[in-house]
Residue frames as qw, qx, qy, qz and C-alpha x, y, z in Angstrom:
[[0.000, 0.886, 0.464, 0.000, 0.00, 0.00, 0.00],
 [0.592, 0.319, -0.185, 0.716, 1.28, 3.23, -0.41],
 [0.182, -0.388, -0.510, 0.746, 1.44, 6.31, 2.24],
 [0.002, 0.622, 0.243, 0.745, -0.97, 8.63, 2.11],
 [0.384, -0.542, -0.579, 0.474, -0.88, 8.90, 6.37],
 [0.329, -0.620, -0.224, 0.676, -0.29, 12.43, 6.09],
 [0.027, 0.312, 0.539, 0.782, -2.05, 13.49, 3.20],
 [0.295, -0.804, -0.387, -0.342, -5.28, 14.51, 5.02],
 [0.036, 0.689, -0.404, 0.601, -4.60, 16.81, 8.68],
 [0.479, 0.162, -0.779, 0.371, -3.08, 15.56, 11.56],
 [0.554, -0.698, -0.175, -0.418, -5.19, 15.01, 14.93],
 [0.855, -0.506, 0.077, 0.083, -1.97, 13.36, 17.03],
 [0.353, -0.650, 0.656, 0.153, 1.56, 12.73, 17.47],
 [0.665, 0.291, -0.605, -0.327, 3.03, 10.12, 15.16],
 [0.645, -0.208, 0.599, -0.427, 2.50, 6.87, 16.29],
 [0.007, -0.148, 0.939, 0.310, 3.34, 3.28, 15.14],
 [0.620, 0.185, 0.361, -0.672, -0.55, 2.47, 14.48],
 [0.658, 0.311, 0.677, 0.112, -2.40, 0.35, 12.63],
 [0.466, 0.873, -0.053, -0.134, -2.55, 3.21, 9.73],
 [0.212, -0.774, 0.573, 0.168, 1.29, 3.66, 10.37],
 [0.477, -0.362, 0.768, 0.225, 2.20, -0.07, 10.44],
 [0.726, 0.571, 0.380, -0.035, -0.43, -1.13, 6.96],
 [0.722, 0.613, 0.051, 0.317, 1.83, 0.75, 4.60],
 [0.459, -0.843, 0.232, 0.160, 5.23, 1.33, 6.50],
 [0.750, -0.021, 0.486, 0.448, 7.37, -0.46, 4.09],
 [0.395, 0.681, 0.424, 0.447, 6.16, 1.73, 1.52],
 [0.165, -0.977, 0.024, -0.131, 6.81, 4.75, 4.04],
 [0.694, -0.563, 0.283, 0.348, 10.83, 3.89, 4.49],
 [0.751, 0.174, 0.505, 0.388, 11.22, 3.21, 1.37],
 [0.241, 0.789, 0.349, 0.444, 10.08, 6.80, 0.30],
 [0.379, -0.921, -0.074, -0.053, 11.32, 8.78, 3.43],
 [0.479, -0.687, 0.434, 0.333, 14.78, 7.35, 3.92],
 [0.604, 0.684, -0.370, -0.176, 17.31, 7.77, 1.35],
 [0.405, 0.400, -0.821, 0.034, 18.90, 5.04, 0.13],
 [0.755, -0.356, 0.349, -0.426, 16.71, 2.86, 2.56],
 [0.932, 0.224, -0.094, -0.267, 17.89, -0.41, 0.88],
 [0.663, 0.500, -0.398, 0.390, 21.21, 0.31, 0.51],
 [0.123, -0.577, 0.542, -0.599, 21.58, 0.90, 3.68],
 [0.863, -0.246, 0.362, -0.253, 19.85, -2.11, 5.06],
 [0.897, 0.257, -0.308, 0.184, 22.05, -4.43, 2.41],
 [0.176, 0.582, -0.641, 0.468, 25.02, -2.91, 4.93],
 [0.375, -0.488, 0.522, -0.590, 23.88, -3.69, 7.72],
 [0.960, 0.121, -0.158, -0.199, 22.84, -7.27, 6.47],
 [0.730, 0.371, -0.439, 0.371, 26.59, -7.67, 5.66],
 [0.075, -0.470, 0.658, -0.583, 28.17, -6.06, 9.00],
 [0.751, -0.224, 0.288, -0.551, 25.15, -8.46, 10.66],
 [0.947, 0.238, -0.198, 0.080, 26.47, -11.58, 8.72],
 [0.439, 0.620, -0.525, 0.384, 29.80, -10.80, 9.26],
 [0.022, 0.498, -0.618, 0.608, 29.52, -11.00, 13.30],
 [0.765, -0.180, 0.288, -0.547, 26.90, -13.57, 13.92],
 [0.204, -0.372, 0.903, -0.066, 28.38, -16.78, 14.62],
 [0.646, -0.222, -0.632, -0.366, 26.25, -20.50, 13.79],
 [0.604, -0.410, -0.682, 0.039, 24.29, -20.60, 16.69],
 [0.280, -0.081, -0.468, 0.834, 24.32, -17.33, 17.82],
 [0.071, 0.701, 0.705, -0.082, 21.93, -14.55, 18.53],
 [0.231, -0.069, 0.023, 0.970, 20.97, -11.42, 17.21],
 [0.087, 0.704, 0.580, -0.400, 18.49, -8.96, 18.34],
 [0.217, 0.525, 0.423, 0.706, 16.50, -6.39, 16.11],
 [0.170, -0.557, -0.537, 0.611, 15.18, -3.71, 18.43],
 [0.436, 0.563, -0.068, -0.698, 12.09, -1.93, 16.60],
 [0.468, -0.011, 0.801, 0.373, 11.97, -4.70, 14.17],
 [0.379, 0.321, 0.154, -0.854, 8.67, -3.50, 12.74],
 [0.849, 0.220, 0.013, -0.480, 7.67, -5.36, 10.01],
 [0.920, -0.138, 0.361, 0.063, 10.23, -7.66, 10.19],
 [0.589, 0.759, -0.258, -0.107, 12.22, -6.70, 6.50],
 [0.122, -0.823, 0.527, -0.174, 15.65, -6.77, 8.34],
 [0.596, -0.202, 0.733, -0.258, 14.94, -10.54, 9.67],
 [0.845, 0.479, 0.209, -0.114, 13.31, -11.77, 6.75],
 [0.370, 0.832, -0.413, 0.017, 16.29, -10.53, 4.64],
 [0.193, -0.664, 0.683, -0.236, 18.97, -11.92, 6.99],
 [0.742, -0.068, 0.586, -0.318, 17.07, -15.17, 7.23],
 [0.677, 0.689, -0.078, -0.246, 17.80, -15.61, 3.40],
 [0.636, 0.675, -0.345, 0.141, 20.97, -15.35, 3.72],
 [0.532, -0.631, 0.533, -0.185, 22.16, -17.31, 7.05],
 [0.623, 0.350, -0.687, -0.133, 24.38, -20.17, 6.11],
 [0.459, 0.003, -0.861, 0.219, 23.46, -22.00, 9.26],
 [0.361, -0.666, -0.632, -0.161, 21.39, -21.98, 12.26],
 [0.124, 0.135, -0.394, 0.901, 21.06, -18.41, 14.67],
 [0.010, 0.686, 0.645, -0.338, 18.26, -17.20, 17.11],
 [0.146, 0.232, 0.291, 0.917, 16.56, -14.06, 15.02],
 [0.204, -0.493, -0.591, 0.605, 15.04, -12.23, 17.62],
 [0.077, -0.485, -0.134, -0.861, 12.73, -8.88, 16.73],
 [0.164, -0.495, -0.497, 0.693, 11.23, -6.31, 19.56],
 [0.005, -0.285, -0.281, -0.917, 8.88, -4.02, 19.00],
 [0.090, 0.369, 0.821, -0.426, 6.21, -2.62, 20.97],
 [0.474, 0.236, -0.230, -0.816, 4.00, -1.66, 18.37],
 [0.599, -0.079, 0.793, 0.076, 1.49, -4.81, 18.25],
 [0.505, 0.755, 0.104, -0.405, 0.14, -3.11, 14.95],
 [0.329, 0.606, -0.721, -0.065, 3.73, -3.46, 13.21],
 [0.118, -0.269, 0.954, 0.066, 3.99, -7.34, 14.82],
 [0.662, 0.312, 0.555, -0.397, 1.10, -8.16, 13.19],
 [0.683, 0.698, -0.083, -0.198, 1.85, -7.39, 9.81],
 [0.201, 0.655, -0.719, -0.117, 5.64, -8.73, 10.49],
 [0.465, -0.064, 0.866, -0.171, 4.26, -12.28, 11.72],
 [0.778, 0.462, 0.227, -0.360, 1.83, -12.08, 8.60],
 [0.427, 0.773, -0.466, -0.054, 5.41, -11.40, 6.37],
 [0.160, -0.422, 0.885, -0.115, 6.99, -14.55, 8.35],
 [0.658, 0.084, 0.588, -0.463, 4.14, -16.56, 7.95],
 [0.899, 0.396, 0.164, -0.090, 4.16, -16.97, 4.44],
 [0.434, 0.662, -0.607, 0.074, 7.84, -17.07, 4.00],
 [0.877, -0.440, -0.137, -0.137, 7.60, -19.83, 6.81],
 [0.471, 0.588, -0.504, 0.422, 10.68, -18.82, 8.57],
 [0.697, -0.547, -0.375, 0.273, 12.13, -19.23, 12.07],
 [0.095, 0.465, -0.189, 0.860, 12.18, -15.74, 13.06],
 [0.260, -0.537, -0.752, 0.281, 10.73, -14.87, 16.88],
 [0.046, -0.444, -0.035, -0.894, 9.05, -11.40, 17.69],
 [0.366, -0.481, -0.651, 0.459, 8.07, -10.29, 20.74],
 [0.082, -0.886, -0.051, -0.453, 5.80, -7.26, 21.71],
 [0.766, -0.393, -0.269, 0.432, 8.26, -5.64, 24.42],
 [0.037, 0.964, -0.237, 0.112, 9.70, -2.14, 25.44],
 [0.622, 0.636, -0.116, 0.441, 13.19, -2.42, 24.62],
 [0.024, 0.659, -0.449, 0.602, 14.66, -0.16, 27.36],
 [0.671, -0.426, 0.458, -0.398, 12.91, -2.67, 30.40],
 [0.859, 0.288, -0.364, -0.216, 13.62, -5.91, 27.87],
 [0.419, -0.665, 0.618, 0.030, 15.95, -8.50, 29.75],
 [0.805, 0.499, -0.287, -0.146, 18.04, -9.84, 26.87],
 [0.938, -0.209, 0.006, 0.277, 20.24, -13.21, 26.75],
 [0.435, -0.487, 0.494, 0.574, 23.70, -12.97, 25.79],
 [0.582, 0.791, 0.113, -0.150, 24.19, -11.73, 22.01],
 [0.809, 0.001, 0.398, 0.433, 26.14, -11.22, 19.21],
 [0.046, 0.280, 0.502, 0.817, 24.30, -8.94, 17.20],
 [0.249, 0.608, 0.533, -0.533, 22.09, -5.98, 18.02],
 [0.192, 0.198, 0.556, 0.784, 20.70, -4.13, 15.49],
 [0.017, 0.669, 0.592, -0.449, 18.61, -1.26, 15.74],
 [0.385, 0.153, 0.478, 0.775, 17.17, 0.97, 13.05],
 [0.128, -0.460, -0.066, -0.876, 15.87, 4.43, 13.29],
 [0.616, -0.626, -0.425, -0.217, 14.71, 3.56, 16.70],
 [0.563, 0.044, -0.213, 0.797, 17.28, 5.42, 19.00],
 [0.036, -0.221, -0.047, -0.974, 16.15, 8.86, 17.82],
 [0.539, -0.467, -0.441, -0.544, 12.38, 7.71, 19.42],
 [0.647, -0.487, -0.401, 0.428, 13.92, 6.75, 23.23],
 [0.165, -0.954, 0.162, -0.190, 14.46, 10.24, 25.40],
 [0.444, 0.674, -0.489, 0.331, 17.69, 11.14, 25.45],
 [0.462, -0.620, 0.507, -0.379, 17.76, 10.53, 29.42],
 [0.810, -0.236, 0.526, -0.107, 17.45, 6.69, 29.09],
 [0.654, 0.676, -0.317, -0.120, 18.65, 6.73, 25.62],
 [0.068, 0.768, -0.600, 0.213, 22.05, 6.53, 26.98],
 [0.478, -0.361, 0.714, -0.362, 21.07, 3.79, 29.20],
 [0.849, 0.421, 0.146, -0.285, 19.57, 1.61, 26.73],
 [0.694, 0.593, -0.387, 0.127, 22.93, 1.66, 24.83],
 [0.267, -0.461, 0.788, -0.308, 24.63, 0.61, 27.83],
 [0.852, -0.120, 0.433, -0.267, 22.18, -2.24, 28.38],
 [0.865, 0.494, -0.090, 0.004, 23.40, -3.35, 24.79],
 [0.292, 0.615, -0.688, 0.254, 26.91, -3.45, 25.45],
 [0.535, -0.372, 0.620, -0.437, 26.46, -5.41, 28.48],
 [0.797, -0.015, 0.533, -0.283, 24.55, -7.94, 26.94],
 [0.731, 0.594, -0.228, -0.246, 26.82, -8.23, 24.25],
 [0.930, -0.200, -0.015, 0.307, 29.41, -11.22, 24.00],
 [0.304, -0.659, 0.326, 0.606, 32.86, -9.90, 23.17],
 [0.151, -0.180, 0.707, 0.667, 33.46, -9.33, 19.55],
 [0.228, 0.666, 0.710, -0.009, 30.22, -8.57, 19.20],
 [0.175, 0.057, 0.263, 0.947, 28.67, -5.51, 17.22],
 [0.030, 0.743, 0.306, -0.595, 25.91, -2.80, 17.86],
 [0.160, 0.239, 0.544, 0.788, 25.07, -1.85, 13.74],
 [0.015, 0.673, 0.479, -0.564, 22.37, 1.25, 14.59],
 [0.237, 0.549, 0.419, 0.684, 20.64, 3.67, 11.89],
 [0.203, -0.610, -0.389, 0.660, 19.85, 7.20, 12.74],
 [0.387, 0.761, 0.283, 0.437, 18.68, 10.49, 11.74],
 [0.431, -0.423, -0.188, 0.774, 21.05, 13.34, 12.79],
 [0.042, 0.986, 0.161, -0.010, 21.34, 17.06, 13.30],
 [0.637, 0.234, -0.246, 0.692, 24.12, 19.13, 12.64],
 [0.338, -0.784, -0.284, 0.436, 24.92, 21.81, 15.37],
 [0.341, -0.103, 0.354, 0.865, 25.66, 24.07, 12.82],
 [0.502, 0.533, 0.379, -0.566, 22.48, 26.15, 12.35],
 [0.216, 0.600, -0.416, -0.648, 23.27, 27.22, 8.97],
 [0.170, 0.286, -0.930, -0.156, 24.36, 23.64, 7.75],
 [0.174, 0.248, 0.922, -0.241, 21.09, 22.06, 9.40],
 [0.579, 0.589, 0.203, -0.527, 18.90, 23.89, 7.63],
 [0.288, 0.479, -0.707, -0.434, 21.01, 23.22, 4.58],
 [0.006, 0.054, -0.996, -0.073, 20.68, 19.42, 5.24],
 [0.347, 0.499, 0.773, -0.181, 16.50, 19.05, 6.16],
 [0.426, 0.668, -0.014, -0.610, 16.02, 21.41, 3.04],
 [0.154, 0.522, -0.725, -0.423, 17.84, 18.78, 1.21],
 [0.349, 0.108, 0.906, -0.214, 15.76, 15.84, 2.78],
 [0.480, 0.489, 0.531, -0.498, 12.63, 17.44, 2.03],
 [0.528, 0.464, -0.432, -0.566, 13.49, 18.07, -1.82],
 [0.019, 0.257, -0.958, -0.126, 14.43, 13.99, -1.58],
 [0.315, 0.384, 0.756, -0.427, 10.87, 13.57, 0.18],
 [0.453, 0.551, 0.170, -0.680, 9.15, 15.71, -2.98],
 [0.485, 0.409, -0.607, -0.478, 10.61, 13.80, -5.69],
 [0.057, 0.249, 0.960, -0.118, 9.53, 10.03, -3.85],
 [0.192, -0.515, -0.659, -0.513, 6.24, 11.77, -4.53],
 [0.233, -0.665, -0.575, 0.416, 5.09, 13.56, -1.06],
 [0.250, 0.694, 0.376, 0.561, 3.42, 16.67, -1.05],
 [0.068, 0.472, -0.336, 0.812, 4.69, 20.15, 0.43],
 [0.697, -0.358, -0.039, -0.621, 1.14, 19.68, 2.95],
 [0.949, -0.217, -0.222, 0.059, 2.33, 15.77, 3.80],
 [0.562, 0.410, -0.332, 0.637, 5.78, 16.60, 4.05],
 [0.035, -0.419, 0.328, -0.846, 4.96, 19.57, 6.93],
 [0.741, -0.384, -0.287, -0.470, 2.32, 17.54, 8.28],
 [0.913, -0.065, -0.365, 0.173, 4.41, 14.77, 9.16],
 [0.368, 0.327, -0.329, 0.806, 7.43, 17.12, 10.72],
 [0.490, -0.374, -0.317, -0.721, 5.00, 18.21, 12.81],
 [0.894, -0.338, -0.167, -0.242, 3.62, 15.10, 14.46],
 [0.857, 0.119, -0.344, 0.365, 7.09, 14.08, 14.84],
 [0.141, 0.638, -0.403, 0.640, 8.08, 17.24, 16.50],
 [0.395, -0.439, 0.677, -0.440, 9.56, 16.27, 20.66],
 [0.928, -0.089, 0.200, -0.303, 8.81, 12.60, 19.30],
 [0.871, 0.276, -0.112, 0.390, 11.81, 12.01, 17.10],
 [0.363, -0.850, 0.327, 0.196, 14.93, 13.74, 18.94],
 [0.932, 0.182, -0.086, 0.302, 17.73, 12.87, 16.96],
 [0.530, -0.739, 0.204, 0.363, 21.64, 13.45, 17.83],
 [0.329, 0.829, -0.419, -0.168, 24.54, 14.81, 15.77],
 [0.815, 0.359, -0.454, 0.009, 26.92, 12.24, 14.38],
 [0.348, 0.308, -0.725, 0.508, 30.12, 12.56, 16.88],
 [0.477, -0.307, 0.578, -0.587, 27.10, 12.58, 19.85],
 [0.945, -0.070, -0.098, -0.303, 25.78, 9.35, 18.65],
 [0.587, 0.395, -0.553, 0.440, 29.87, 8.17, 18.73],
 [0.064, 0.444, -0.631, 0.633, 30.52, 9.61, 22.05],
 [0.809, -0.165, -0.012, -0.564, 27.18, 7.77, 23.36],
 [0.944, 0.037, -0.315, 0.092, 28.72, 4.11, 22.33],
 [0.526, 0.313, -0.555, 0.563, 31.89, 4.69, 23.38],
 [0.245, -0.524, 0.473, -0.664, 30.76, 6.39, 26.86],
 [0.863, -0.010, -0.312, -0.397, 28.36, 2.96, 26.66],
 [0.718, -0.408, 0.564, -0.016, 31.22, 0.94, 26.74],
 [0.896, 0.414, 0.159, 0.016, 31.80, 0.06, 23.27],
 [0.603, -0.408, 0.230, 0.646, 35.54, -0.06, 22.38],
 [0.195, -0.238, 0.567, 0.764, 34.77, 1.47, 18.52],
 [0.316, 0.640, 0.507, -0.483, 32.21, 3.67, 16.72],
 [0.016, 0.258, -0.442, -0.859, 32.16, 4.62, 13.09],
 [0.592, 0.523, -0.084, -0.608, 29.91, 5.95, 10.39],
 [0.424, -0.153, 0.775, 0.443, 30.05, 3.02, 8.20],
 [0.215, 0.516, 0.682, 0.472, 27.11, 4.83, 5.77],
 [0.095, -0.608, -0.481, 0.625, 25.87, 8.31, 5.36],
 [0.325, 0.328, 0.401, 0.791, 24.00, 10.46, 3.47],
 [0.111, -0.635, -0.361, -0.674, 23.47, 13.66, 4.63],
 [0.400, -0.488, 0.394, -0.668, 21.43, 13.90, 7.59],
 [0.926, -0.205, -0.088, -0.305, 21.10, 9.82, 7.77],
 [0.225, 0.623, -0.746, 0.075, 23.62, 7.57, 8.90],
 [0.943, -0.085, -0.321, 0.025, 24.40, 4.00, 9.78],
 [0.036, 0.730, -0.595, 0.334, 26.95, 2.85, 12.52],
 [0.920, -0.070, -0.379, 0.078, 28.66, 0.28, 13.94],
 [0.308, -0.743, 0.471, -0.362, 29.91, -0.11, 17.25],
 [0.787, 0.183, -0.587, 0.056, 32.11, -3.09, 18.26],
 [0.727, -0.660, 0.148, -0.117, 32.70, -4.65, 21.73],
 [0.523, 0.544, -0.641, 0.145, 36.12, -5.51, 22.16]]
């Protein structure tokens, strides 16, 4: 289906809903640039560090893409774990497992109270910038903790630059990216909006100085265009 959430006027905050979670694939796909290419990374950094017979959590899985994908392309057996407490989004990702009849688990569950086994592999994609900043922090602790060693912490984000100038430069670039996927000037301002104290996002070197204050031994950009970026943090 495609979005049209924020084609008519807005009565709430955004919210994973049932509107939201029906044609969310179609809303990533149009909102974030390069949405693909950036998940094929994070496939590969996610292959690369997950072991046969290990585990690796998705946190925010939503509809599941990330798992489904990965599940393609495991050359042997791992636990593929998604969280999400939206049960609107695990509905439609258990419908997307169902007929690919995989062995993926999903659990409705906040994330920040979530007590997770030992891991290998988090992964967590644009869902950061939606936890307040206060427990943010703690949250990425919890992940280091409950990672093994030589494990990795592959996270997507939208950022800000603390450069006024330059941040306007960059969400004036988004939004031309947003008008040629087809959204209109009216959906476009709608959506900013709803989102506005719901998505908080953090500037590149604070999302770095986060892992590393975390506990993680090593943070880098390992994708980024613009104001979006991918990273990978590595337990040593």
């Amino acid at each position: 289906m495609n979005d049209r959430v924020f084609s008519k006027p807005i009565k709430k905050q955004f919210e994973f809903d049932e509107e939201v979670a029906a044609v969310f694939d179609d809303m990533l796909a149009r909102s974030v640039p390069f949405y693909e290419e950036a998940q094929r990374i994070t496939e590969f950094f996610a292959l690369q560090y997950l072991p046969e017979n290990g585990r690796l959590y998705d946190l925010g899985s939503s509809t599941a893409s990330l798992l489904i994908n990965l599940h393609k392309k495991l050359p042997f057996k791992a636990s593929l774990i998604g969280l999400d407490n939206s049960k609107a989004m695990l509905e439609q990702a258990q419908k997307k497992i169902n007929a690919y009849k995989m062995d993926i688990e999903l659990q409705e569950a906040d994330v920040l109270s979530y007590d997770y086994k030992k891991a290998d592999v988090f992964v967590s994609n644009y869902t950061l910038q939606f936890i307040r900043p206060l427990v943010r922090e703690e949250l990425v602790k919890k992940i280091c903790n409950a990672l093994r060693k030589e494990g990795a912490f592959i996270f997507s984000e939208k950022l800000i630059s603390h450069d006024k100038r330059l941040n306007k430069e960059l969400i004036e670039l988004y939004y031309d990216f947003k008008k040629r996927q087809g959204y209109s000037e009216f959906e476009i301002m709608q959506k900013r909006e709803a989102l506005e104290n719901v998505l908080v996002p953090y500037s590149e070197e604070e999302n770095v100085a986060m892992a590393k204050k975390a506990g993680f031994a090593h943070c880098e950009v390992i994708f980024r265009w613009a104001n979006f970026a991918t990273f990978i943090a590595l337990k040593k």
